[in-house]
C-alpha positions as CSV (number, residue, x, y, z in Angstrom):
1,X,-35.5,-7.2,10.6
2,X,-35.0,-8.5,7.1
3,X,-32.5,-9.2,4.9
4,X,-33.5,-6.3,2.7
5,X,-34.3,-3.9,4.9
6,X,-30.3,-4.7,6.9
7,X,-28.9,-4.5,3.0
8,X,-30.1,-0.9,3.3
9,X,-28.7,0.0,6.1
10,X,-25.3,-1.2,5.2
11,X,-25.3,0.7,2.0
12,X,-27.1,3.7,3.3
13,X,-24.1,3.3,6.3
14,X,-21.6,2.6,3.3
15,X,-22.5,6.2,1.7
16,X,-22.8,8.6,4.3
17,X,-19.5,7.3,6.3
18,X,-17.2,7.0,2.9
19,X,-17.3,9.4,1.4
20,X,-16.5,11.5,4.5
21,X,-13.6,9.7,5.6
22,X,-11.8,9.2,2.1
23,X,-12.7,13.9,2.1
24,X,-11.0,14.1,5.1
25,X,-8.1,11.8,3.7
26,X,-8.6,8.7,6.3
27,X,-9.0,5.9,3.2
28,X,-12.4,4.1,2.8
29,X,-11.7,1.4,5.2
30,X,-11.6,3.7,8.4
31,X,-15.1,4.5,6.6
32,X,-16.5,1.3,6.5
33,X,-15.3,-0.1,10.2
34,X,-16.8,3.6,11.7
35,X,-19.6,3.0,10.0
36,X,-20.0,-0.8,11.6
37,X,-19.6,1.0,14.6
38,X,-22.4,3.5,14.4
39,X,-25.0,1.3,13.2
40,X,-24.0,-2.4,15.1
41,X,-25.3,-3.6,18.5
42,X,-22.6,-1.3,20.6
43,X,-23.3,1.6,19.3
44,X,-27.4,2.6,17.6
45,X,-28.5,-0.9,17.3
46,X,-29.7,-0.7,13.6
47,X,-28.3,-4.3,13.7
48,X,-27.8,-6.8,16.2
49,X,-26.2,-9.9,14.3
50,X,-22.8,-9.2,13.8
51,X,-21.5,-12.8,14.0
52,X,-23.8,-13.7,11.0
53,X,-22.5,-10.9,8.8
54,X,-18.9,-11.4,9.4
55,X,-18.9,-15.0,8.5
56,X,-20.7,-14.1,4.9
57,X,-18.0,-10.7,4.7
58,X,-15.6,-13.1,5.1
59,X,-15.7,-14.1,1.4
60,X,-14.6,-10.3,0.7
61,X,-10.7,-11.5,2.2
62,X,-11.1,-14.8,0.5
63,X,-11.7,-12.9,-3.2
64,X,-8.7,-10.5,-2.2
65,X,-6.1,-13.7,-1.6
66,X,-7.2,-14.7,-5.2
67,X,-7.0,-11.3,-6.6
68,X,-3.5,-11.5,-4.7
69,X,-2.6,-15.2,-6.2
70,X,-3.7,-13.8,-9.6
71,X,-0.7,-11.2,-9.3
72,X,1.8,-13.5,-7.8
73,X,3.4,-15.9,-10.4
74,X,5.2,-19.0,-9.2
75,X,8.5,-17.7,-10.7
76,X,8.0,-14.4,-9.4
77,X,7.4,-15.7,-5.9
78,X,11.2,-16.8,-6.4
79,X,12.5,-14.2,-7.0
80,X,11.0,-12.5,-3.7
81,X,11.7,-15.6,-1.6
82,X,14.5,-13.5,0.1
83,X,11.7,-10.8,1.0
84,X,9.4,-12.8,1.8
85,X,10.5,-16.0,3.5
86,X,13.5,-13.5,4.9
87,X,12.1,-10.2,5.8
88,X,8.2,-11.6,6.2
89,X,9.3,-14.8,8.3
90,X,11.6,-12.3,10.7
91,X,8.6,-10.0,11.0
92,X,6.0,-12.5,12.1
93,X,8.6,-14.2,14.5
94,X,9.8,-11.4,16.1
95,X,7.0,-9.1,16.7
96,X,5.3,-12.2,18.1
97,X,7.9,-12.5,20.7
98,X,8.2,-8.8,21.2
99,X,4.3,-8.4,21.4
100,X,4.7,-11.9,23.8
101,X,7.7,-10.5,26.1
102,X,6.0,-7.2,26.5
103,X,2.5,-9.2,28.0
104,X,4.6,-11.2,30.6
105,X,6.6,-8.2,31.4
106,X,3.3,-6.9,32.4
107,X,2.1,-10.1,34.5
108,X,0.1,-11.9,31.6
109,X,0.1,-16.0,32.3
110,X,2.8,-17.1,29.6
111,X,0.6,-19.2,27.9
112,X,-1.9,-16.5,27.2
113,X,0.9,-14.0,26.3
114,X,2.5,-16.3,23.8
115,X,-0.8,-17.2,21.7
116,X,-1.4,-13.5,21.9
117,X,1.8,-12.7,20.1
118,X,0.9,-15.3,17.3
119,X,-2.3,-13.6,17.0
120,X,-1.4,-9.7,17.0
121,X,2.2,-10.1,15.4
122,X,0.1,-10.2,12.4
123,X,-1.3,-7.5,10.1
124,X,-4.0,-6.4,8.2
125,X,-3.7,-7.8,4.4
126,X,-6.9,-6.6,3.4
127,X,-6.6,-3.0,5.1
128,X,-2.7,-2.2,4.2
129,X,-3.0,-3.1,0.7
130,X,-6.5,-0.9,0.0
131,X,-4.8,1.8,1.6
132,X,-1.9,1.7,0.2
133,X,-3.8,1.4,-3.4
134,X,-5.6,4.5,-2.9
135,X,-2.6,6.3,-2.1
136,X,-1.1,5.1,-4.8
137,X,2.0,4.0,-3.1
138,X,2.1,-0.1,-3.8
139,X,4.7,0.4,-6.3
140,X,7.3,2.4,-3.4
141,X,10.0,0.5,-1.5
142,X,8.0,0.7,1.5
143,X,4.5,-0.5,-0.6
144,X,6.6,-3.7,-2.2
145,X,7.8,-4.3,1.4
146,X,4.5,-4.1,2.8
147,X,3.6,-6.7,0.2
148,X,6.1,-9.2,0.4
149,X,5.3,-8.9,4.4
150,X,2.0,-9.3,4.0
151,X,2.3,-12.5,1.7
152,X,4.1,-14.3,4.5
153,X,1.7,-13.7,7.0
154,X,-1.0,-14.9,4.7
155,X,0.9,-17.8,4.4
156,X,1.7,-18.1,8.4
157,X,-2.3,-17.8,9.1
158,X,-2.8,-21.1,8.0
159,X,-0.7,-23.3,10.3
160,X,-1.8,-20.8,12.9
161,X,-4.9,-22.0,12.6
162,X,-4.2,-25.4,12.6
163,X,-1.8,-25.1,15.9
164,X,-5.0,-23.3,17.9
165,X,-6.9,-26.0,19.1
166,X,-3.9,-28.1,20.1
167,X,-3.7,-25.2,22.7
168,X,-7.2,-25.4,23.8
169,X,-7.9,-26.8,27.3
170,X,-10.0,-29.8,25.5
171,X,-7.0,-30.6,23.4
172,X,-5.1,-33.4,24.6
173,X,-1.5,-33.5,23.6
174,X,-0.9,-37.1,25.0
175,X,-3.0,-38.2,21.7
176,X,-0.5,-37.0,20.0
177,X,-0.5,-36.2,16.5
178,X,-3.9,-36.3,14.2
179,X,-1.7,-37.9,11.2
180,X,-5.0,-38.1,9.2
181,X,-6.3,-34.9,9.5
182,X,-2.1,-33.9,8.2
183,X,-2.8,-36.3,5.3
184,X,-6.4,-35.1,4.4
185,X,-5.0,-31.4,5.0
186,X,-1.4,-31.8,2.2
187,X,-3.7,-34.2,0.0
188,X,-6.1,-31.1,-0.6
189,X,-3.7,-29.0,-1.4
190,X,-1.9,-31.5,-3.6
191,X,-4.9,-31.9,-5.2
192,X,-5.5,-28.3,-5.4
193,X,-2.1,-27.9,-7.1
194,X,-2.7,-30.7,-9.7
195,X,-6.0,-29.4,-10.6
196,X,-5.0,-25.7,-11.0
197,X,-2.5,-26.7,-13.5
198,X,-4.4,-29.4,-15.5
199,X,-8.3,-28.4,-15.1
200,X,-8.7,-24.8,-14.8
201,X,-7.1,-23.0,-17.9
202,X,-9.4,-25.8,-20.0
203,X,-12.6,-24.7,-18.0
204,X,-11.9,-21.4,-18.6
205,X,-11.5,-21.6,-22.3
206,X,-14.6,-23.4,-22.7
207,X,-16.3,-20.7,-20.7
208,X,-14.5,-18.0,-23.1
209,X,-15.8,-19.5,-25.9
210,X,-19.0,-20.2,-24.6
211,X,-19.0,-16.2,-25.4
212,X,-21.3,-15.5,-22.6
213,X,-19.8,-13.0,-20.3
214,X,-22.0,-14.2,-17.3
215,X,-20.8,-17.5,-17.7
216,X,-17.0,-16.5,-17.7
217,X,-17.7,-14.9,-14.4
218,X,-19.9,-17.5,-12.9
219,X,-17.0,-19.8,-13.6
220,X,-14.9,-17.5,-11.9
221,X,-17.1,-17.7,-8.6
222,X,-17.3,-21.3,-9.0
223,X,-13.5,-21.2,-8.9
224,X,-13.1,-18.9,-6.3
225,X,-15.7,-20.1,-3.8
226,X,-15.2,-24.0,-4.8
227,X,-11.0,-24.3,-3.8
228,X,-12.0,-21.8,-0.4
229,X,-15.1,-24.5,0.5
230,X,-12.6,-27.4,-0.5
231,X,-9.9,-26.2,2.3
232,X,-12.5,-25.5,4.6
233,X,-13.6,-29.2,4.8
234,X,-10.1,-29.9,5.1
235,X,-10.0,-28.1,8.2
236,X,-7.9,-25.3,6.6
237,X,-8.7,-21.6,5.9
238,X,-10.6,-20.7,2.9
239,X,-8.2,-18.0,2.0
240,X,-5.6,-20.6,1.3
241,X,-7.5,-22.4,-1.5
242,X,-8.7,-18.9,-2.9
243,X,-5.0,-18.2,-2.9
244,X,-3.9,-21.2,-4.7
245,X,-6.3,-21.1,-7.4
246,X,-5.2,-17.6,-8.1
247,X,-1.7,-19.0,-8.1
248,X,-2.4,-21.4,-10.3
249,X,-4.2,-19.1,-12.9
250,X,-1.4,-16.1,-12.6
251,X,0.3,-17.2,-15.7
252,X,-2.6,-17.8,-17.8
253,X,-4.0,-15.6,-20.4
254,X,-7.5,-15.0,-18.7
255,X,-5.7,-13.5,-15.4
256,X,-6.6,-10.1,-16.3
257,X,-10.5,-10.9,-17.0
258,X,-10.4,-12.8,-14.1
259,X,-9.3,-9.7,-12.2
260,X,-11.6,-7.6,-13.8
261,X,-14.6,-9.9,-12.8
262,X,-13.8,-10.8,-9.4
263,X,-12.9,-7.1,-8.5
264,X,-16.6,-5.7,-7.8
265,X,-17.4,-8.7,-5.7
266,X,-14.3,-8.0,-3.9
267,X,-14.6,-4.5,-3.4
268,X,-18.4,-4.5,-2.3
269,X,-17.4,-7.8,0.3
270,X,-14.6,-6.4,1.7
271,X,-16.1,-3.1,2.5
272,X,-18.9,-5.5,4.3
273,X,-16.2,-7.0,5.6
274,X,-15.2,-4.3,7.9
275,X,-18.4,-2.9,8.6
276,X,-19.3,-6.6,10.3
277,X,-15.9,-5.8,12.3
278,X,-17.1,-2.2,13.0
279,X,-20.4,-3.8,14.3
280,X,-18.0,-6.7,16.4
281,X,-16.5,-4.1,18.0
282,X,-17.3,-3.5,22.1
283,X,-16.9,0.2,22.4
284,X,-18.9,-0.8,25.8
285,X,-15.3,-2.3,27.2
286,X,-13.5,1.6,26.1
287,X,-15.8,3.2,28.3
288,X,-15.3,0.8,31.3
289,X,-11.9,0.5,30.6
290,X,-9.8,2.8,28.6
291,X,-6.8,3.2,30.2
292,X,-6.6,-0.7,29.9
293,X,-7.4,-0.6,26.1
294,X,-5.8,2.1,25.2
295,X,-2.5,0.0,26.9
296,X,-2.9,-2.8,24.9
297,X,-3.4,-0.5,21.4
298,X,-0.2,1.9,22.4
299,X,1.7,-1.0,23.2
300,X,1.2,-3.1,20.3
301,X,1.6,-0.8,17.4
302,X,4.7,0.7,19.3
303,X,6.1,-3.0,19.8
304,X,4.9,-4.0,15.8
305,X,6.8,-0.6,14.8
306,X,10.1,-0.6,16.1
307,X,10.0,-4.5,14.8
308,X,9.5,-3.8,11.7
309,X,11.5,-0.4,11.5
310,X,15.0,-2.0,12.6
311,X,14.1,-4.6,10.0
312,X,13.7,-2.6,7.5
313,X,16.4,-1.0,7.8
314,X,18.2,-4.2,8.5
315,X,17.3,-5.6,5.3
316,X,18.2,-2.6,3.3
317,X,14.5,-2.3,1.9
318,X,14.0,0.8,2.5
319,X,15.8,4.5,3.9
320,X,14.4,5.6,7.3
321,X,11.4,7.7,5.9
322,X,10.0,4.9,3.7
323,X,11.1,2.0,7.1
324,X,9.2,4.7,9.3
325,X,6.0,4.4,6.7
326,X,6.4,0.9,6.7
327,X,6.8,0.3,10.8
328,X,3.3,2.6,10.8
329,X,1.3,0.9,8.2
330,X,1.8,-2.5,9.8
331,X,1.9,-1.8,13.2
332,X,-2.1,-2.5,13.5
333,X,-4.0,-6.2,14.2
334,X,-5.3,-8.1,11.2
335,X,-8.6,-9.2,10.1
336,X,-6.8,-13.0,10.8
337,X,-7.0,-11.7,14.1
338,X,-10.6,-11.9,14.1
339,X,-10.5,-15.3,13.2
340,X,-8.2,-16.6,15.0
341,X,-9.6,-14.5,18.4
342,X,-12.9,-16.5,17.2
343,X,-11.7,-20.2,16.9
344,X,-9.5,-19.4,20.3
345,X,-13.0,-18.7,22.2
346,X,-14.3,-21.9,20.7
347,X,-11.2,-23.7,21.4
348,X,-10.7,-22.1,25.2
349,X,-7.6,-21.3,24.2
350,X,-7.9,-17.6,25.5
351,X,-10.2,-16.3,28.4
352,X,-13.5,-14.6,27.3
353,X,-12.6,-11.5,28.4
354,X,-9.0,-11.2,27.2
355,X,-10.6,-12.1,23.8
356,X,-13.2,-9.5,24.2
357,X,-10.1,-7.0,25.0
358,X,-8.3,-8.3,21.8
359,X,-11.0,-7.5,19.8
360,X,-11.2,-4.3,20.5
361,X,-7.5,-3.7,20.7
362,X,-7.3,-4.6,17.0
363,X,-9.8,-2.9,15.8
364,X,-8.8,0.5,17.1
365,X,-5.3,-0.6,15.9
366,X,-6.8,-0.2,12.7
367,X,-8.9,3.0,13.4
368,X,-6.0,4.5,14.5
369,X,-3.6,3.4,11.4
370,X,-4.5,6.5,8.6
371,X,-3.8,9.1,11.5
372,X,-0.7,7.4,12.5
373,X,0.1,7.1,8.7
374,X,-0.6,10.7,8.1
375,X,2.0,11.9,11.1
376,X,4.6,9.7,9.9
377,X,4.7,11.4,6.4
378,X,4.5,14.4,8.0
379,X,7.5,13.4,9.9
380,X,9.2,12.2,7.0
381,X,8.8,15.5,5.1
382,X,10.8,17.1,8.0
383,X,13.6,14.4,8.7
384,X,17.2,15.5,7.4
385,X,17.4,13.7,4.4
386,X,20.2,11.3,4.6
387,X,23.5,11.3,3.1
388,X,22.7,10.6,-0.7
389,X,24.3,7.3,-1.9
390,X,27.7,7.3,-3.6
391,X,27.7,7.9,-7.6
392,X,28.9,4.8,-8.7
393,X,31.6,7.2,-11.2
394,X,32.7,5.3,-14.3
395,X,36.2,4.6,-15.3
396,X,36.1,3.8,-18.4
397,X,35.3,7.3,-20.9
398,X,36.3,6.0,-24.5
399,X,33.0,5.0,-25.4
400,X,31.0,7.1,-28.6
401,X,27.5,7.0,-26.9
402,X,26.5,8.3,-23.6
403,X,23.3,7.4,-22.5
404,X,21.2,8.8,-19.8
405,X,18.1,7.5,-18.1
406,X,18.4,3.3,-18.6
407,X,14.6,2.3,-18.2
408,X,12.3,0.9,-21.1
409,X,13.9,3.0,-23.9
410,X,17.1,3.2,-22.7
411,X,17.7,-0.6,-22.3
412,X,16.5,-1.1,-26.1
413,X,19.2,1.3,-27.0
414,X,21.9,0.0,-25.6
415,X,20.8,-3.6,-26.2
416,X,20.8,-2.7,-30.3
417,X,24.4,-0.8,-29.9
418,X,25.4,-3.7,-27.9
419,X,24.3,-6.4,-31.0
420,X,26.2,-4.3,-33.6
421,X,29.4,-3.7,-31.3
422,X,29.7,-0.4,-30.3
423,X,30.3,0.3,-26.7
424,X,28.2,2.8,-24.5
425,X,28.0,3.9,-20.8
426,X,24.8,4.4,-19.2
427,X,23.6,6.2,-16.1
428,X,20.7,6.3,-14.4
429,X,19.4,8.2,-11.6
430,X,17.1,5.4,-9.4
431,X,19.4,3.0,-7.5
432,X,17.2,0.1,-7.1
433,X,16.4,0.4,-11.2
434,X,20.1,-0.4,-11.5
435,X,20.2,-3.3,-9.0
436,X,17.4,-4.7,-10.9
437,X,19.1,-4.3,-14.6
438,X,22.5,-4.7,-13.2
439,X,21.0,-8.6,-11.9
440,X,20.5,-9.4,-15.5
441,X,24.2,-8.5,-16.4
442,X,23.4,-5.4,-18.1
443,X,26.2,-2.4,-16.9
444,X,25.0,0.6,-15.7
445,X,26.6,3.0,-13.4
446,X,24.4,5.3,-10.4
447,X,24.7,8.5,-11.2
448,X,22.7,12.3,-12.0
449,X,23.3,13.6,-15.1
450,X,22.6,16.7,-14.0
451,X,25.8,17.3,-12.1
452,X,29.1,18.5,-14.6
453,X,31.5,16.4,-12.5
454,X,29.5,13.1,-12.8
455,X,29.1,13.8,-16.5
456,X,33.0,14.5,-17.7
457,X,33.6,11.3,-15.5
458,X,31.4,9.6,-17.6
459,X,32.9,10.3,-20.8
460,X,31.1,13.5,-21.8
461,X,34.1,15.6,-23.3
462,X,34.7,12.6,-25.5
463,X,31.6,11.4,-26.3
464,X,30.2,11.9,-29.7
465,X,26.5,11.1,-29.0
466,X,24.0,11.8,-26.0
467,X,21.3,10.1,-25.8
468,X,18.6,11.8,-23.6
469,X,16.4,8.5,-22.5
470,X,14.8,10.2,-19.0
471,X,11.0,10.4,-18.6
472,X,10.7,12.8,-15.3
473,X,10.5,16.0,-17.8
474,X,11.7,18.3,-15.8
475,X,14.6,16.2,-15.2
476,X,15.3,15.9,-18.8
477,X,14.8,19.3,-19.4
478,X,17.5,20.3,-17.0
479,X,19.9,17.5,-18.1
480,X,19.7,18.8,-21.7
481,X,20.3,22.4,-20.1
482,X,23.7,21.7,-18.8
483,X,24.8,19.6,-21.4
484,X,23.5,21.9,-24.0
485,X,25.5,24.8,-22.3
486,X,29.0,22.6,-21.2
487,X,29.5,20.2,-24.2
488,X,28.2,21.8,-27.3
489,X,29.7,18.9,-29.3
490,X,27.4,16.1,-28.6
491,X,25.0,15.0,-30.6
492,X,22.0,14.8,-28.5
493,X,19.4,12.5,-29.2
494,X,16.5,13.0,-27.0
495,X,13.5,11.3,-26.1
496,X,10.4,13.3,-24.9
497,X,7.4,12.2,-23.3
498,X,4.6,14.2,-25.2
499,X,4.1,17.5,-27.4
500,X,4.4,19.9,-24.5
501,X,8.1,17.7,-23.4
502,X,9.3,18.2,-27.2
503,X,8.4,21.9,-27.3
504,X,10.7,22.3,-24.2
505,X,13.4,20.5,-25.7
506,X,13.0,22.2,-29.0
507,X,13.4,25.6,-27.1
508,X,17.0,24.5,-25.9
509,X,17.7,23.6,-29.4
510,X,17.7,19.9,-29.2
511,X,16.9,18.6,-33.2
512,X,16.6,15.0,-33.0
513,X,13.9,14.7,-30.5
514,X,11.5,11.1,-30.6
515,X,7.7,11.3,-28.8
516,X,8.0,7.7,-27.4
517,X,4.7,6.6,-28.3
518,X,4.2,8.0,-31.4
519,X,6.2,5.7,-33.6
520,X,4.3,2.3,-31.8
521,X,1.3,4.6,-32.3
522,X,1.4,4.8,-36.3
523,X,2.1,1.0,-36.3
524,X,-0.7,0.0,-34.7
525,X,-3.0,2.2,-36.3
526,X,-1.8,0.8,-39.4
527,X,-2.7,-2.8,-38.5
528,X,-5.9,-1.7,-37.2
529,X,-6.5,-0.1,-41.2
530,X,-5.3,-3.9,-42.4
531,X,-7.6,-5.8,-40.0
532,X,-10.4,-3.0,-41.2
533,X,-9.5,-4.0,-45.3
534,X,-7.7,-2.1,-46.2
535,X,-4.9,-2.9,-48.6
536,X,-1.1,-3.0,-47.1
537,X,-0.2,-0.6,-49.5
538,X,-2.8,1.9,-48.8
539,X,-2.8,1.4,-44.7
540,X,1.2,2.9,-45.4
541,X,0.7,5.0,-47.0
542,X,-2.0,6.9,-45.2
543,X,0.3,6.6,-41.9
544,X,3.2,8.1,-43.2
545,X,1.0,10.8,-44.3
546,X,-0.3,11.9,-41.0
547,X,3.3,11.0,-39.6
548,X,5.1,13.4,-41.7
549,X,2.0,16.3,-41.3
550,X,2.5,15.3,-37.3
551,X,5.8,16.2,-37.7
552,X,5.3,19.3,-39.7
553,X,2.6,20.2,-37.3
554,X,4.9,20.0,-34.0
555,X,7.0,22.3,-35.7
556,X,4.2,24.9,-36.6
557,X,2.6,24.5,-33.1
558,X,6.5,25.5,-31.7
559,X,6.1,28.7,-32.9
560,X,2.5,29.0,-31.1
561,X,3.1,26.8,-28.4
562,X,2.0,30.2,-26.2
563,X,-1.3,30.6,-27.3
564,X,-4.1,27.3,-26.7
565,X,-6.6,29.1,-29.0
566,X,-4.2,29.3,-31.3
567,X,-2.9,25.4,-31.4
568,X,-6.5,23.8,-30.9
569,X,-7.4,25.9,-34.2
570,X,-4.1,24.3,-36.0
571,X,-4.8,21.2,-35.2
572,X,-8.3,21.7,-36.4
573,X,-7.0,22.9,-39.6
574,X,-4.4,20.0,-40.2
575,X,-7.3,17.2,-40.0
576,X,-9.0,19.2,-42.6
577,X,-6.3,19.1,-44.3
578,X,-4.7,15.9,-43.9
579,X,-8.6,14.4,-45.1
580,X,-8.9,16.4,-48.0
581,X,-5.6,15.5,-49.4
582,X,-5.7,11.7,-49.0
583,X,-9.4,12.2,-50.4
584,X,-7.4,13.2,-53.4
585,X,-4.6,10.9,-53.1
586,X,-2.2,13.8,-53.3
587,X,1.6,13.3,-51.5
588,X,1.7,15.8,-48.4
589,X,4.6,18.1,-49.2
């Protein structure tokens, strides 16, 4: 068959399966590998070479560990070394043992069961973090956990495939130690290092100006594709080099372009990726033997699970429904798996047929990892919530301002009452928001400003000033309520999301009321009048304008704010009548 006539296939395979499995909410990647399935040698025999696919699809993972070094800044790999190198490190070690103990339990040669547990105690990088994307759920405790997890076992892949053929039964251990092949192997990534700080950023700026887009992104492949082929010949993984390049670019000012141009080849390799696994996969070996398989599946995402759920919990990461999301999401094999079940078969490290078991074993891991997903948030939707944390209750209720919600716009207030002296207490409502600010000395007490008692132990009876800095609106909105109703003396100062959050505050009677973006809004359209030629003078004056007719015109809309036909034709009427009067350089009244 041809090149072009398989390239169909896959994409015609690619449409139909997608699609249907991201309808029935089972992710893409479920998609793609059932789809490998159906058209690869063990299932309608469309294609028959699924060795030579999966060794091209393996460039799919290699662009995500550069996509992943892009977003993973030296410094900020410091400040999750206690995530990673803690929680990740414990997870690899001990579901390895786990995953080992439970295969001698079971009469599995030592040996066999111990490489095993290297193998499977890791997960599936490029699966997890596609998921997790699509579910939008990366930025949760469980998600960053899943990350910082995932990093690690990146990062523990490579020596894994290093240690592998010292195992094999034509390694001899008596020749001890291949100290060149070490040198060659921290040379290259020396190297690597040294050339990612000094030599790409000027490559990349002479491709920028260049001002050929093709070229920027051809550069980008050469990148990509030259530091993976460079640790290959070292006798490392590819994904390593990709990783470190990205690394080495993360604080540069092309990392987003970078992103945005490796991104389609990643997406469109990756999904390739998993249909060559799909195709890999021995469905043959269910059918002769499925209680065996079905074992080994059971038993390793159960073993994975409760590993990572008692660490996650251990860790403090996460409360038992987000640990219980975690446990599930990496309870399955990884595409590592594949490679290192592939260099063990070269290497005799493993039998044939424990390998061919493995295989399978892993990929129905992952098959079955969006169902078990699904049941565990189902579970967690109907487990007790636990006892909420402790309002950390502030003592001290002298100070003028009270300030409620400390994220982005909170923080700048009190960091400006902080430079001119006055004194403030904050609360805010997300614990881990103030761990993080309370790291860089800032003080800020746990709290919900919703509840009375919480609110006259924060100073609210003597407070002169309330500022409203939450941006869940119907958070704010009840916050304003209650201190609306119980301390009609303070000055509240509120800060609303849109027009819809302001009309909701105006109803309460809340004056002073700021649309957070509008006022960054009017200064940037006023540089973009400057950069367009516009005198200084004019550009000013033309924003104030529409600022102060904005203004009027969220007022007029209050009164209307019931009837859509009715704002749509005011707003209408405003730009007609904004444009006619700075045609006539007249002042808005």
């Amino acid at each position: 068959m041809s090149l072009l006539s398989q390239t169909l296939i896959y994409l015609l395979a690619a449409v139909i399966a997608v699609p249907i499995s991201r309808r029935l909410g089972l992710g893409s990647v479920l998609g793609y590998l059932a789809a490998g399935i159906i058209i690869g040698p063990f299932g309608l025999a469309f294609v028959d070479d699924a060795d030579y696919i999966l060794h091209f699809a393996e460039l799919g993972v290699v662009f995500l560990l550069f996509i992943v070094g892009l977003e993973l800044k030296p410094s900020r790999l410091w400040v999750m070394r206690r995530v990673v190198f803690g929680l990740g490190a414990m997870q690899v070690f001990a579901s390895s043992a786990a995953i080992a103990l439970v295969a001698m339990a079971l009469g599995v040669h030592s040996n066999v069961a111990i490489v095993s547990g290297l193998i499977l105690g890791l997960s599936s990088t490029a699966f997890v973090l596609q998921m997790l994307a699509e579910k939008k759920e990366l930025a949760t405790s469980h998600g960053r956990a899943a990350f910082s997890i995932l990093l690690f076992q990146d990062l523990a892949a490579i020596p894994l495939i290093a240690i592998l053929p010292l195992l094999g039964t034509n390694a001899s251990l008596s020749e001890g130690v291949n100290f060149a092949q070490l040198g060659l192997m921290a040379a290259t990534i020396g190297g690597l290092i040294i050339a990612g700080r000094f030599l790409l950023k000027p490559a990349f700026k002479i491709a920028a100006r260049s001002g050929i887009p093709e070229i920027f992104t051809a550069t980008a492949l050469l990148v990509v594709i030259g530091s993976a082929l460079l640790m290959q010949v070292a006798g490392m993984s590819m994904v390593l080099g990709a990783f470190i390049a990205g690394m080495m670019l993360a604080e540069s000012e092309f990392r987003h372009q970078l992103e945005a141009d490796i991104a389609p080849f990643k997406g469109l390799l990756l999904g390739l990726f998993f249909i060559a696994v799909g195709m890999s996969v021995n469905i043959g070996l269910l059918l002769e033997i499925p209680g065996r398989i079905l074992l080994i599946v059971g038993l390793l995402m159960a073993t994975k699970a409760l590993v990572l759920f008692g660490l996650a919990l251990r860790f403090g990461m996460c409360d038992r429904t987000a640990a219980m999301k975690l446990a599930v999401v990496l309870a399955q094999g990884g595409e590592f798996a594949f490679v290192l079940l592939s260099l063990a078969a070269s290497e005799s490290v493993l039998p044939q047929g424990i390998i061919d078991e493995l295989v399978l074993a892993v990929a129905l891991s992952m098959l079955m990892t969006p169902f078990a997903y699904a049941a565990a948030e189902a579970a967690g939707r109907k487990i007790k919530p636990e006892e909420e944390k402790a309002f950390d209750v502030p003592t001290d209720d002298d100070h003028e301002v009270l300030i409620v919600g400390f994220g982005r716009v909170g923080q700048i207030v009190g960091r400006l009452l902080t430079i001119v002296g006055k004194s403030f207490t904050a609360l805010e409502r997300d614990s881990s928001q103030v761990e993080f600010v309370r790291r860089y000395g800032a003080t800020v007490h746990y709290g919900d400003a919703a509840r009375l008692d919480l609110l006259r132990a924060a100073g609210a009876n003597k407070a002169k000033i309330f500022v409203l800095a939450v941006s869940n609106i119907e958070e704010s909105i009840k916050i304003a309520e209650a201190v609306k109703r119980n301390f009609p003396h303070l000055k509240i100062i509120a800060r609303a999301r849109n027009r819809r959050h302001a009309h909701k505050l105006m109803n309460i009677g809340i004056e002073h009321i700021f649309r957070e973006t509008l006022l960054s809004s009017l200064a940037m359209s006023e540089q973009v009048l400057r950069q367009l030629g516009r005198d200084a003078r004019d550009a000013k004056h033309i924003v104030e304008a529409f600022g102060a007719r904005d203004e009027r015109l969220l007022k007029e809309q209050f009164e209307m704010q019931d009837s859509e036909e009715k704002l749509i034709q005011s707003t209408k009427d405003t730009a007609k009548e904004l444009e006619s009067l700075l045609r006539q350089d007249k002042p808005i009244s």
